[in-house]
N, C-alpha and C positions, 0 to 999 in steps of 0.2 A: 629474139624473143620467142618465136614460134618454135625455135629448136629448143627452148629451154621447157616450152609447152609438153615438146614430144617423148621428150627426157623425160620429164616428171611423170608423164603417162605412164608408159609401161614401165614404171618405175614401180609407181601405185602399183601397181597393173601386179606385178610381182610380188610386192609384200601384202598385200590382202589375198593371193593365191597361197602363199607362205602360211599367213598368219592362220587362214580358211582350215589348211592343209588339205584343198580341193586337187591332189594332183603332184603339187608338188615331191611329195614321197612317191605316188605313185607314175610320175609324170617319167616315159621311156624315153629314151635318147631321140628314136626315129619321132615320137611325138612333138618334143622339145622343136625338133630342127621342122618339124613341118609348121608349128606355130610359129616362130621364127619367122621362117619363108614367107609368110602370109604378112607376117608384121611388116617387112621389108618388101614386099612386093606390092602393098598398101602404100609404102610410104609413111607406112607409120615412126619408123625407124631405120635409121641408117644399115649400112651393111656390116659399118665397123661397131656400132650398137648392137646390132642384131648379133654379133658374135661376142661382141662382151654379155649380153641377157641370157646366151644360150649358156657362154659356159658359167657364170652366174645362177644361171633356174638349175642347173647339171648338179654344181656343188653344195646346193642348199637342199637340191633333192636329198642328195646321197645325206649330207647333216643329217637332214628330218627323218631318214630312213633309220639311220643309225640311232638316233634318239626314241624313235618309234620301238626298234627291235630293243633297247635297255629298258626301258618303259613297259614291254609286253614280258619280258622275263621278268620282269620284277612282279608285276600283277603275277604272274603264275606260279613262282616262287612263293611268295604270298599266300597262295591259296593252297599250293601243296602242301606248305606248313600248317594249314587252318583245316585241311581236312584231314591230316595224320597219315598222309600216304606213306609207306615207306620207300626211299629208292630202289633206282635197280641193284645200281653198288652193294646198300645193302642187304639185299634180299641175294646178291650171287653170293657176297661174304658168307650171310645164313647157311645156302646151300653147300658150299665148300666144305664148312664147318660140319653140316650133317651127314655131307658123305666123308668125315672125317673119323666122326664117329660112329657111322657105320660101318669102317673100316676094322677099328678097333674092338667093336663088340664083335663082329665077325670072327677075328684074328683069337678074342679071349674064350669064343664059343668053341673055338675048335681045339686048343690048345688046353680048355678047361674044364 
């Protein structure tokens, strides 16, 4: 019964850091494994726990990060279109184009 206590802890413990996103995105490896340490050296958690929650918090981080980075290009995508920037692509096209035809008036000044 107490282990099913300790379980559900940092179980909680995990999905309201998740759900927070207190960390979890940005929660380092070396951080991960020092909270860990502390959980199992408490006795909060077993050892074989403590490495299923590490590599567990590891791959929900990376999730949340990954969902984070689709989510921030998307807001900025968004607003690049909202405020009429043009890209770079098309602003080297532009350029190309105009020493293109610099090229050609050039070519027609001298020959013409």
């Amino acid at each position: 019964m107490a282990e099913e206590a300790k379980d559900t802890s940092w179980r909680d413990l995990l999905e309201k850091t998740v759900e927070l996103g207190l960390g979890a995105a940005e929660l380092t490896t070396e951080a991960a494994r020092k909270l860990v340490d502390d959980l199992v050296k408490r006795g909060a958690v077993t050892s074989e726990d403590g490495r299923k929650l590490l590599a567990d918090m590891l791959e929900r981080g990376k999730a949340q990060k990954e969902k984070t980075d689709r989510y921030v290009a998307s807001v900025v995508e968004k607003l690049l279109t909202r405020a009429d920037l043009a890209r770079r692509s098309a602003l080297e096209a532009l350029e190309r184009r105009v020493a293109e035809l610099e090229q050609r008036l050039s070519g027609e000044q001298r020959g013409g």
